[in-house]
C-alpha positions as CSV (number, residue, x, y, z in Angstrom):
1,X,0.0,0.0,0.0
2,X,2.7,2.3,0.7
3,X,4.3,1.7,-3.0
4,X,1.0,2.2,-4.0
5,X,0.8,6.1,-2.2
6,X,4.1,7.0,-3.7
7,X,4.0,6.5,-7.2
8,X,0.4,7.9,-7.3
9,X,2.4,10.9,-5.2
10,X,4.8,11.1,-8.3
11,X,2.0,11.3,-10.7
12,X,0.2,13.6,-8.5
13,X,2.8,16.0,-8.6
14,X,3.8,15.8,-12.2
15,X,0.6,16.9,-13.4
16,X,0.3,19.8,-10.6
17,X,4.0,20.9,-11.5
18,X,2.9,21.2,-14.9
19,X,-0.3,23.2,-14.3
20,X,1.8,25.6,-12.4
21,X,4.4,26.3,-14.9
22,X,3.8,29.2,-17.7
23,X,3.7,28.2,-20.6
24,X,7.2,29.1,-22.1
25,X,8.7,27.3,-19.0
26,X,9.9,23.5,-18.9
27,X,8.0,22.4,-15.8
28,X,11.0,21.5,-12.8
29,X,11.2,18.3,-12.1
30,X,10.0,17.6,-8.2
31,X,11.7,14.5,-6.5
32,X,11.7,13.1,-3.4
33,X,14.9,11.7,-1.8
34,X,15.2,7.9,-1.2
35,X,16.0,7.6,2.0
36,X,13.2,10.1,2.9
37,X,10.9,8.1,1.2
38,X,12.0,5.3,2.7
39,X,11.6,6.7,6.3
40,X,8.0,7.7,5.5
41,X,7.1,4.0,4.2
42,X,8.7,2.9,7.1
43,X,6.6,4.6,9.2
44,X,3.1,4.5,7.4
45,X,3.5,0.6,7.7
46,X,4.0,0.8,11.6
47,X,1.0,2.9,11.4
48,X,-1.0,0.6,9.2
49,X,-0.2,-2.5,11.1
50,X,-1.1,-1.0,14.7
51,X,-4.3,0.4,13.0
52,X,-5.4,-3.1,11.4
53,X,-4.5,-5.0,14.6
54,X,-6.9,-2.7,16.7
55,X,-9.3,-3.2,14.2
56,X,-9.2,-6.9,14.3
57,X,-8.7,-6.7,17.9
58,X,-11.6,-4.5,18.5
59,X,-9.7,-2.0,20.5
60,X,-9.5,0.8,17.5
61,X,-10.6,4.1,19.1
62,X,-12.4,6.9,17.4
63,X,-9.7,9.7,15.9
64,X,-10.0,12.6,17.5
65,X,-10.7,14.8,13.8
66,X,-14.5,15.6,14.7
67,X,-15.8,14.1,11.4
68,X,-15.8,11.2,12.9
69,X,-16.7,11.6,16.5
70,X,-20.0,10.6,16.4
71,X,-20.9,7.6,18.5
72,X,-22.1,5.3,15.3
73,X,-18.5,5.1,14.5
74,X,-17.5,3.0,17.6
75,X,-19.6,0.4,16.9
76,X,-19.3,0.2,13.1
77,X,-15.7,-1.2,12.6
78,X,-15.1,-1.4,9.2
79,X,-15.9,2.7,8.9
80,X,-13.5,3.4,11.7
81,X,-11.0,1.4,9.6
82,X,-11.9,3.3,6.5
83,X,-11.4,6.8,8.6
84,X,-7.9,5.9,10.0
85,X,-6.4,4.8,6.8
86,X,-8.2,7.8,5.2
87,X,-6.3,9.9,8.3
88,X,-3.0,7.7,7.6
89,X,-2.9,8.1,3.7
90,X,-3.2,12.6,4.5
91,X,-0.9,12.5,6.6
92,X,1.7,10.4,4.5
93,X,0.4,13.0,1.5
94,X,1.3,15.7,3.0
95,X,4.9,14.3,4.9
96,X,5.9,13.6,1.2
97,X,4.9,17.4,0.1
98,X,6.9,18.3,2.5
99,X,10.7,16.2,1.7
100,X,9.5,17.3,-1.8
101,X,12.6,18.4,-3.9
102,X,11.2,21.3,-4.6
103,X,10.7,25.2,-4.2
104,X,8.4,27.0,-1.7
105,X,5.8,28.0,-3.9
106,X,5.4,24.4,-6.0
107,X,5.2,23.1,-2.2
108,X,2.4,25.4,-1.4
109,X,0.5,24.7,-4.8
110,X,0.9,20.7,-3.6
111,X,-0.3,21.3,-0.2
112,X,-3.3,23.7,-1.0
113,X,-4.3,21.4,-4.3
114,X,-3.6,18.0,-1.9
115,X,-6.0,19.6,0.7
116,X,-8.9,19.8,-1.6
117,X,-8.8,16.1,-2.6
118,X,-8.0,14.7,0.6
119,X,-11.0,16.6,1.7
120,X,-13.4,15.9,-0.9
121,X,-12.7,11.8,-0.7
122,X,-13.4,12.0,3.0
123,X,-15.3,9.1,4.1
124,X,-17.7,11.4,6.2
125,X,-18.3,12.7,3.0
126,X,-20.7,9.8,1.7
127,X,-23.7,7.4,2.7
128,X,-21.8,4.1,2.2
129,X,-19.0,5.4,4.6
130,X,-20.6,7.3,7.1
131,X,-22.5,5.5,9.4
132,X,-24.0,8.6,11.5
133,X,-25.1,9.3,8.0
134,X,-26.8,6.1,7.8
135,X,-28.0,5.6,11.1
136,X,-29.6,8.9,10.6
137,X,-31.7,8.2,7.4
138,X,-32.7,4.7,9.3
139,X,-34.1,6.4,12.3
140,X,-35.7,8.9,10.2
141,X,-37.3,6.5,8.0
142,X,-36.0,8.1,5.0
143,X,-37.0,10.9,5.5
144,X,-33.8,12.4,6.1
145,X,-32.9,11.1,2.5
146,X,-36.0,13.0,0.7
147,X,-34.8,16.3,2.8
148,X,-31.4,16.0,1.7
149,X,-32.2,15.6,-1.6
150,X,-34.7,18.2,-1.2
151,X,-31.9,20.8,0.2
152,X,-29.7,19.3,-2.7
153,X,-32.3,20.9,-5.4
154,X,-32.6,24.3,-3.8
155,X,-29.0,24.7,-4.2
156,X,-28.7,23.0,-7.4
157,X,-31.1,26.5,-8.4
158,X,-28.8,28.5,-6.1
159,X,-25.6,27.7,-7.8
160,X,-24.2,27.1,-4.2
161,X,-23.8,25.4,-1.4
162,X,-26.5,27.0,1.5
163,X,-24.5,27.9,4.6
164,X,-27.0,29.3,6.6
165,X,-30.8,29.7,6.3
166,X,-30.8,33.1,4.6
167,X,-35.2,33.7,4.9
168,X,-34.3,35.0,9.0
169,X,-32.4,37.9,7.5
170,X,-32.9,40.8,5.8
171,X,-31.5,43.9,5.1
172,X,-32.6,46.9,6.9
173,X,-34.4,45.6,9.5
174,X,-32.2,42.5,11.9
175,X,-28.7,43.3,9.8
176,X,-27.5,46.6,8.4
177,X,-29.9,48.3,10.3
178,X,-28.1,50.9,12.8
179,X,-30.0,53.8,11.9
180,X,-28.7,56.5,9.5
181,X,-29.4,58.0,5.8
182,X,-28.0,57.9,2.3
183,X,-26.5,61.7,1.9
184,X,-24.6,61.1,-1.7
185,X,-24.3,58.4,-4.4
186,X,-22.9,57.8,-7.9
187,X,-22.3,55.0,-10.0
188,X,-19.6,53.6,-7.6
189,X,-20.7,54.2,-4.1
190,X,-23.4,54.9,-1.8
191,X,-22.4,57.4,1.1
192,X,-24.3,56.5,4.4
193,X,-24.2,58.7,7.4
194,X,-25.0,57.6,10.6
195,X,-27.2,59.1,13.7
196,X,-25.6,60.1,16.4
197,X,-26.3,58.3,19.6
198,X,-24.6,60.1,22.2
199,X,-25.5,63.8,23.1
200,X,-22.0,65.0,21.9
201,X,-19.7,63.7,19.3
202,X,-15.6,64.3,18.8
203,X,-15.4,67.2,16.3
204,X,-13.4,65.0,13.7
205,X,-16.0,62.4,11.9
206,X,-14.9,58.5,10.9
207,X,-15.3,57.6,7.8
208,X,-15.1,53.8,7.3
209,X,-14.1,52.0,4.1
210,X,-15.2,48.6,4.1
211,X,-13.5,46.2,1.5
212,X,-15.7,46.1,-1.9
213,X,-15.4,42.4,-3.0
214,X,-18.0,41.8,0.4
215,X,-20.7,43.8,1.3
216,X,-20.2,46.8,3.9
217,X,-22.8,45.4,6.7
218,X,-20.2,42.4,7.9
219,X,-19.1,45.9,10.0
220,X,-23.0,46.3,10.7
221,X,-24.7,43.0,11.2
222,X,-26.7,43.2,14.1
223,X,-26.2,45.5,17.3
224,X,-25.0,42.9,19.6
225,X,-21.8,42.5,17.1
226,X,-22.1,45.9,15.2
227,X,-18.8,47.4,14.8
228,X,-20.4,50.7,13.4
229,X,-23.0,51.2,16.4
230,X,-20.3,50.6,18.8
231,X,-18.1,52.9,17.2
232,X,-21.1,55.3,17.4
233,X,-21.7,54.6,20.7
234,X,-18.5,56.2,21.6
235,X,-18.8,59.5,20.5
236,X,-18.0,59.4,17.4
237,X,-19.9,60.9,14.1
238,X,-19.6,57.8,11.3
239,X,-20.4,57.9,7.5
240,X,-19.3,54.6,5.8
241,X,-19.1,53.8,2.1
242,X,-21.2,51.4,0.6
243,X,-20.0,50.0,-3.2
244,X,-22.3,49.5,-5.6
245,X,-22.7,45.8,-6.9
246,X,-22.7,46.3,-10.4
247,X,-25.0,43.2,-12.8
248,X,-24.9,42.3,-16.2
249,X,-28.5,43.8,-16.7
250,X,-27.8,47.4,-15.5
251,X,-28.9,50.0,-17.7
252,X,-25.4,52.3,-16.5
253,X,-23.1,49.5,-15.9
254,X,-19.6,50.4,-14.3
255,X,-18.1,47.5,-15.7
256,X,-15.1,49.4,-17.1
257,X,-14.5,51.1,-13.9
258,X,-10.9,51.4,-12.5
259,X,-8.8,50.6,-9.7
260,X,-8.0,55.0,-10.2
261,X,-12.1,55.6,-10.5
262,X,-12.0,53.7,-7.1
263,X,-9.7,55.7,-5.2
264,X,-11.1,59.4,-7.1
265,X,-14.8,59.0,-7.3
266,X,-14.7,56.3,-4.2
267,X,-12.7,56.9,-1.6
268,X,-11.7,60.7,-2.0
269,X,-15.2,61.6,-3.5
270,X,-16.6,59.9,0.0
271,X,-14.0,61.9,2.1
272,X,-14.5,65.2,0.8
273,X,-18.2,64.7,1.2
274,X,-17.5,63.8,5.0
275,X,-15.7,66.6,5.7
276,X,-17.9,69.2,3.7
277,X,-20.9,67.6,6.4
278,X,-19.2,67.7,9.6
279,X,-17.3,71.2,8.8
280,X,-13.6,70.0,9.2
281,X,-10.8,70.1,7.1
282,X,-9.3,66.8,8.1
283,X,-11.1,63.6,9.0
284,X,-10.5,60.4,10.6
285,X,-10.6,57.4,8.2
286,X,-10.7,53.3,8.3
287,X,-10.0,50.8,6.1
288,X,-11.0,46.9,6.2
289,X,-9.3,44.3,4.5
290,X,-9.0,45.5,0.6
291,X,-10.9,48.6,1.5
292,X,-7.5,49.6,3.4
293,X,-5.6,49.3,0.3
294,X,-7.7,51.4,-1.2
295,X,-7.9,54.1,1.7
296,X,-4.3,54.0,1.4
297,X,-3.6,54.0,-2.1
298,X,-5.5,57.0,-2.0
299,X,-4.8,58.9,0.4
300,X,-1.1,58.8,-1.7
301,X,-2.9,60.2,-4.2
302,X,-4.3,62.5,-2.5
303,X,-0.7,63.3,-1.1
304,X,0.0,63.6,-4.7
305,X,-2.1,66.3,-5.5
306,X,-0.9,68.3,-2.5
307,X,-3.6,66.9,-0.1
308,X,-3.6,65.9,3.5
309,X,-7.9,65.2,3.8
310,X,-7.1,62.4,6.6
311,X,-5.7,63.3,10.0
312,X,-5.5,60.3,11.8
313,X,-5.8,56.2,10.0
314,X,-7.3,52.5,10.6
315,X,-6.1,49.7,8.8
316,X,-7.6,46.3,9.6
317,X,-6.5,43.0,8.5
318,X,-5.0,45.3,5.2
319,X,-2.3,44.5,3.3
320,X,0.0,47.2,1.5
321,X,2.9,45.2,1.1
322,X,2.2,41.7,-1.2
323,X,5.3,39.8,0.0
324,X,3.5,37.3,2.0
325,X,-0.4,36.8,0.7
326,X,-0.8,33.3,2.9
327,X,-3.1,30.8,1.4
328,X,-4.0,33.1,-1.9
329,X,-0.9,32.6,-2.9
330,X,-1.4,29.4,-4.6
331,X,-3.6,31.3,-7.0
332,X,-1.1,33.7,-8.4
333,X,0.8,33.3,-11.3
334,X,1.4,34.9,-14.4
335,X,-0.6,33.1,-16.7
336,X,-3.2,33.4,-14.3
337,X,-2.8,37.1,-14.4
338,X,-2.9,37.0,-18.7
339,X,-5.8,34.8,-18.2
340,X,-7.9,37.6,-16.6
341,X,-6.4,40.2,-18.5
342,X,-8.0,38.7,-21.5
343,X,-11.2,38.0,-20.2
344,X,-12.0,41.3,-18.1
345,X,-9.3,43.6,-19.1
346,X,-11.3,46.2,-21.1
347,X,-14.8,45.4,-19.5
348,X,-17.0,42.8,-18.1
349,X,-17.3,41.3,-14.3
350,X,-15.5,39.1,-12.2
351,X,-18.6,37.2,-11.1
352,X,-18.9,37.3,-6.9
353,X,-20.1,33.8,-7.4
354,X,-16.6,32.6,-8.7
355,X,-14.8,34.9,-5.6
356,X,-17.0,33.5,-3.1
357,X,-16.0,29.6,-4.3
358,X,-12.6,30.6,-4.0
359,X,-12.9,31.6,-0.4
360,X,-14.7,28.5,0.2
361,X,-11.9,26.5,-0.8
362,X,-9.7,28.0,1.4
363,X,-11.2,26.2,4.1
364,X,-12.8,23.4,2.0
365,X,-14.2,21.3,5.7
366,X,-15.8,23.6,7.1
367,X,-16.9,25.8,4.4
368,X,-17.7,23.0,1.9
369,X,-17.7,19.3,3.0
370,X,-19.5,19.9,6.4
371,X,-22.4,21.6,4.9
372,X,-22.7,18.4,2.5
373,X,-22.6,16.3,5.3
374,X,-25.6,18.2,7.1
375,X,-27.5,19.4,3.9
376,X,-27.6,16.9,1.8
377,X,-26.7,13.4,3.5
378,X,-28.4,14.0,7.0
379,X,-31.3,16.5,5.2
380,X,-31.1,19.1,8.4
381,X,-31.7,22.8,7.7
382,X,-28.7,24.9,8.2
383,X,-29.4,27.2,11.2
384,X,-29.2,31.0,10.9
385,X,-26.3,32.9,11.4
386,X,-26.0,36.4,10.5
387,X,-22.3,36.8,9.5
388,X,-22.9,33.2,7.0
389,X,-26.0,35.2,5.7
390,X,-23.3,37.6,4.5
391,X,-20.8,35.6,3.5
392,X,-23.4,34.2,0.5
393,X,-24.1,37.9,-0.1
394,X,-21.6,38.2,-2.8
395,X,-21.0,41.5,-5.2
396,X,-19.6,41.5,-8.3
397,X,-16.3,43.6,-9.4
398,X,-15.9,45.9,-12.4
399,X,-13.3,43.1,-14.5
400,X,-10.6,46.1,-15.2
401,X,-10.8,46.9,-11.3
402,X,-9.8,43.3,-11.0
403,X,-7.5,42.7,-13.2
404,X,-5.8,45.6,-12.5
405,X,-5.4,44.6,-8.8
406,X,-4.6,41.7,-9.1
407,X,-1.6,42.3,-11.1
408,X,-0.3,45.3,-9.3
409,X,-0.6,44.0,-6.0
410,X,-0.6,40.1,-5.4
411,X,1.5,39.4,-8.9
412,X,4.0,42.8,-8.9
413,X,3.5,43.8,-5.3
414,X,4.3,47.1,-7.0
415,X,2.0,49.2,-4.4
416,X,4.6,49.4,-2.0
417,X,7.8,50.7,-4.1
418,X,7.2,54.4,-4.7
419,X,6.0,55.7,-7.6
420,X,5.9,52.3,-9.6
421,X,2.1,53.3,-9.7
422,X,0.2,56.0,-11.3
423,X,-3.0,57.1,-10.9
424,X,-4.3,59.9,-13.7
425,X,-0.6,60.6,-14.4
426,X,0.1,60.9,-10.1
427,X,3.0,58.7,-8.7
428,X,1.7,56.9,-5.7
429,X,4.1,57.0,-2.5
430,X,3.1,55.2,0.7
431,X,6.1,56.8,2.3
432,X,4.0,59.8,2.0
433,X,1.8,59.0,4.6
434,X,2.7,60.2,7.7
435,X,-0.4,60.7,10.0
436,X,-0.9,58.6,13.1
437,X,-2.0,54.9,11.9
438,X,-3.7,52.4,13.8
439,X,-3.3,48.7,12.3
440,X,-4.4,45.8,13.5
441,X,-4.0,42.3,12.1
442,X,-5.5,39.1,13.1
443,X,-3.0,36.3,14.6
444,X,-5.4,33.1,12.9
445,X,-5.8,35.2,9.7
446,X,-5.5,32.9,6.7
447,X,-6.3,35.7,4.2
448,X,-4.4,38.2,5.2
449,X,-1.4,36.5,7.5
450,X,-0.9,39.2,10.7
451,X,2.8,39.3,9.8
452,X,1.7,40.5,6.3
453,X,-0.6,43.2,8.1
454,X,2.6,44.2,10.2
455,X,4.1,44.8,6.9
456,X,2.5,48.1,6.7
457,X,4.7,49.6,9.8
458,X,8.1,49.8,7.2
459,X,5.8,51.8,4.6
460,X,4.0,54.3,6.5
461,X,6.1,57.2,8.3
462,X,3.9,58.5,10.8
463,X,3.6,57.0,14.3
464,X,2.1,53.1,14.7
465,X,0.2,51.7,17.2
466,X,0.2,48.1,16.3
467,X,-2.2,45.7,17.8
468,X,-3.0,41.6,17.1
469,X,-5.9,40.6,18.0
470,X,-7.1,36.4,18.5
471,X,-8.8,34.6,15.9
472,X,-9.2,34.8,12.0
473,X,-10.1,37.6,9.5
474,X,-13.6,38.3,10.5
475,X,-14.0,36.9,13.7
476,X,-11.1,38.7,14.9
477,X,-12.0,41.9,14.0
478,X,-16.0,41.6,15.1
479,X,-15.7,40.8,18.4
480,X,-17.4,43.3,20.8
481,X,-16.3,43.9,23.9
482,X,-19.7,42.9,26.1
483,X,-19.0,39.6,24.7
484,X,-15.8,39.3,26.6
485,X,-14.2,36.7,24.2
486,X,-10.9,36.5,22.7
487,X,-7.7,38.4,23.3
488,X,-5.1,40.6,21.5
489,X,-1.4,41.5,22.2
490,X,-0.2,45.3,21.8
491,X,2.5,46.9,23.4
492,X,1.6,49.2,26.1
493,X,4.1,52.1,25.5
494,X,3.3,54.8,23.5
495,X,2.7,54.8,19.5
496,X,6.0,55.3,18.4
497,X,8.8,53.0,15.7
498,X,10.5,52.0,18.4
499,X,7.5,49.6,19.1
500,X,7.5,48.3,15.8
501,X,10.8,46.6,15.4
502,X,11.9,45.1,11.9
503,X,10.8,41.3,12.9
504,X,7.1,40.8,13.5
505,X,8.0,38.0,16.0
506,X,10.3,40.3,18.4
507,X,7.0,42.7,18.1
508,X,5.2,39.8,19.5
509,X,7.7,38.3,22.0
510,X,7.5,42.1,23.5
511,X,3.7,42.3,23.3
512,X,1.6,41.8,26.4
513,X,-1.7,40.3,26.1
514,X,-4.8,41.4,27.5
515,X,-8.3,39.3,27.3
516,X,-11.1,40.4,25.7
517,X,-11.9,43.0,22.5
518,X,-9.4,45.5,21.2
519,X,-12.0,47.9,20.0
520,X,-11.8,49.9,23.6
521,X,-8.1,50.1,22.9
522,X,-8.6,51.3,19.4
523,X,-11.5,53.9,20.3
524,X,-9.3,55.2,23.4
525,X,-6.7,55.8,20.7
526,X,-9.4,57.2,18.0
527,X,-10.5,59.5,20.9
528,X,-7.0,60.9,21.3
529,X,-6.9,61.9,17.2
530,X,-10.6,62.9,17.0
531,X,-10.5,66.7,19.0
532,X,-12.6,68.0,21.6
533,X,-16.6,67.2,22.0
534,X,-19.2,69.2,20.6
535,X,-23.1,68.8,20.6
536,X,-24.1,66.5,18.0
537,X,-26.3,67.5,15.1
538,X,-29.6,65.5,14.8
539,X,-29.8,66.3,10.9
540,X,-27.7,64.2,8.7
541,X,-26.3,66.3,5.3
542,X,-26.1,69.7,4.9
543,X,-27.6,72.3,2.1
544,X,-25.5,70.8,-0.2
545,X,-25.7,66.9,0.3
546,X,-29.1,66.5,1.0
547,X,-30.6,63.1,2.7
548,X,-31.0,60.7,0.0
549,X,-33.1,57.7,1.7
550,X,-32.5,55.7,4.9
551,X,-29.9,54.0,5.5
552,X,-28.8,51.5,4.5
553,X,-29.8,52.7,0.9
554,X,-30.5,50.8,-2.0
555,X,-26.7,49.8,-2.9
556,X,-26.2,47.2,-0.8
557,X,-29.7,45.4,-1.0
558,X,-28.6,44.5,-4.8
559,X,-28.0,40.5,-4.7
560,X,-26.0,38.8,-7.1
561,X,-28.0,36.3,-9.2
């Protein structure tokens, strides 16, 4: 059996060495030494044999991987074989990946491509191999089976895989619905602004850029977890942009938009319209996730122009520097990149169906396989849960916004040198930046690695207060504080370089950690950048940018078909 492993290994990573190469490139021939080969056969037949003998024995326990923890696999041996050597043959996968002969990035296309097949051929993944599975639809009568297959057809019309049960939400009244008004709009953006809910606000406003391959309202789901309310709560007067998702079918389509109509008619046209509101010449601004790089990007073209509209910064889970994209790096190559060109360069959309599969895939169990399981082979109803409600509420991208992005930032990684980039004939400089910058990356983030997000500190000038917060890319960043979960790490001096050395790890083995949210550390440190109070004002716009309709405008209640 272990003969058996390898050479399907070598064939394995022949054809995915091949896929990876460009096409004027010979692929590299990947090899694995003998005597490391030999080591791992060694040790998957020890493995095999202690396996078999507890099966014949009777003594095999249940592996601990939760797939199969449910009791029906004690008592149903020849499925708790099946799982072991399913367990077994991964991990002897992946331990040859890894002796691989081979460079970083062909080890990273094996690992990530090995992960979706080892996950897909699961035995928790079918009815002959799953006896919870089967226990269930006996118990049920079938009943189960006609609800799975049921569940099976509603997705099948869907084009998806139903994460959550999406008919308890809606937008505007339990997500997306802290309370506020539309005061500008144009073909790229809707500009909310938010009612105060103190008596007095800071004088400086927050304007918050959410990232524009998602929705905005993952920052506003519901007021329990509502990053925008809370932020309210505190004082402070918020407008927030929300994109436009463009379809096929619209009469005005922005389809040939830019990654430069972004940053002008986007995030400056939404700042100068913030500040024109609340009075002030500068303004405080926040950036999640993509919508950082674009708050940076152009607030260096504002710098550009001679501009300083920003006073103080946020950047969360936001990378400016492309070195180190984690998991998304499998994806990026250059005939990828001509690919895309080709197909979106000069117009058309990058569909938020095709996006939202990606993501998926990064996390295949838990985002794919598990709802399979549940959906379709055990015919239960996936419960409701408000940030999975968002997660299927995709949005489309102009294609030249895309293509153009992708290229210059995960392919070039040009952003960060200066003046690589121009926008309308302005060199972009991040080392231009020098206001007072908040960033916070996520330590579990697979999307955006934290040491990525720490990145930022060598390209921005202005004093950093860095801050790393528990969990992943979302969950780390929605975590509010009357939850009292989690934990983040931030040094407790002063923002200042000398907190941010060069190595992200000495950051962290100076850090001290504190339980629960970092959003009272990061509004104490808003406060400080945000001036002196003032009584708030009840009417949202002014003469010149009139209330539109109530939040949270039409915009975002645009699903993608």
């Amino acid at each position: 059996m272990g003969s058996t492993i390898a050479q399907g290994f070598i064939i394995y990573v022949g054809v995915e060495n091949m896929s990876a190469s460009y096409p004027a490139q010979l692929p590299a021939p990947v090899t694995l030494a003998p005597d490391k080969l030999a080591r791992i056969q060694a040790e998957f037949s020890q493995e095999w044999l202690r396996i078999a003998s507890g099966a014949q024995l009777g003594t095999l326990e249940k592996p601990a991987d939760r797939r199969f923890s449910g009791k029906a696999w004690e008592s149903n041996t020849g499925c708790l074989l099946a799982a072991h050597a399913y367990l077994l043959s991964g991990k002897v996968i992946n331990q040859m990946i890894d002796a691989a002969q081979a460079s970083e990035p062909v080890r990273q296309r094996l690992r990530f491509t090995a992960m979706q097949w080892l996950e897909a051929v699961s035995p928790s993944n079918f009815l002959a191999t799953n006896p919870d599975v089967q226990r269930t639809l006996l118990e049920s009568n079938g009943e189960s089976l006609r609800l799975g297959l049921q569940n099976l057809l509603v997705d099948f019309r869907k084009g998806r895989v139903s994460q959550t049960d999406e008919s308890h939400f809606e937008i505007g009244k339990n997500v997306a619905n802290t309370e506020g008004a539309v005061v500008f709009q144009n073909p790229i953006m809707q500009l909310i602004q938010y009612t105060p809910l103190t008596d007095n606000v800071h004088r400086k406003p927050l304007l918050i850029v959410p990232p524009c391959i998602n929705k905005y309202y993952i920052l506003d789901l519901q007021p329990e977890n509502s990053f925008v309310r809370h932020a309210i709560e505190q004082g402070f007067t918020v407008f927030l942009i929300s994109w436009r998702n463009p379809q096929a079918s619209d009469a005005d389509p922005i389809d040939t938009a830019t990654w430069g109509d972004y940053l002008q008619h986007g995030v400056l046209q939404a700042i100068d319209v913030a500040a024109d509101i609340s009075g002030q010449d500068q303004i405080n601004a926040l950036g999640f996730c993509v919508g950082g790089t674009l708050l940076a990007s152009a607030l260096a073209l504002a710098r550009a122009q001679g501009k300083e509209p920003v006073s103080a910064l946020t950047l969360l889970t936001t990378l400016l520097d492309f070195e180190d994209t984690g998991v998304l790096e499998v994806f990026v190559d250059e005939l990828h990149a001509q690919v895309r060109d080709r197909q979106l360069g000069k117009g058309g959309l990058m569909a938020a169906r095709e996006l939202g599969t990606t993501f998926s895939f990064l996390r295949p169990n838990e985002l794919v396989w598990n709802y399979v399981v549940n959906n379709y082979l055990k015919g239960e109803a996936p419960p409701a849960f408000d940030l999975l409600f968002w997660n299927a509420d995709g949005t489309n991208l102009p294609g030249p916004f895309f293509t153009w992005y992708f290229r210059n930032t995960y392919l070039e990684n040009n952003l960060k040198v200066p003046g690589r980039i121009t926008v309308d004939g302005y060199p972009l400089d991040l080392g231009t930046l020098a206001m007072p910058t908040y960033i916070f990356g996520s330590r579990e983030d697979h999307i955006v690695p934290w040491q990525a997000a720490y990145a930022s500190t060598k390209l921005l000038r202005g004093p950093i207060r860095f801050l790393l917060g528990a969990s992943g890319h979302i969950a780390g960043v929605i975590n509010h504080p009357a939850k009292k979960r989690r934990s983040y790490w931030v040094h407790d001096a002063n923002d200042s370089h000398s907190a941010t050395p060069a190595d992200p790890q000495d950051w962290l083995d100076a850090a001290a950690e504190h339980p629960g949210s970092w959003w009272p550390d990061w509004s104490a440190w808003l406060a400080s950048h945000s001036g002196n109070m003032v009584a708030a004002r009840r009417k949202l716009g002014n003469d010149d940018y009139a209330v539109l309709q109530p939040a949270p405008g039409d915009y975002v209640k645009v699903r993608t078909v």
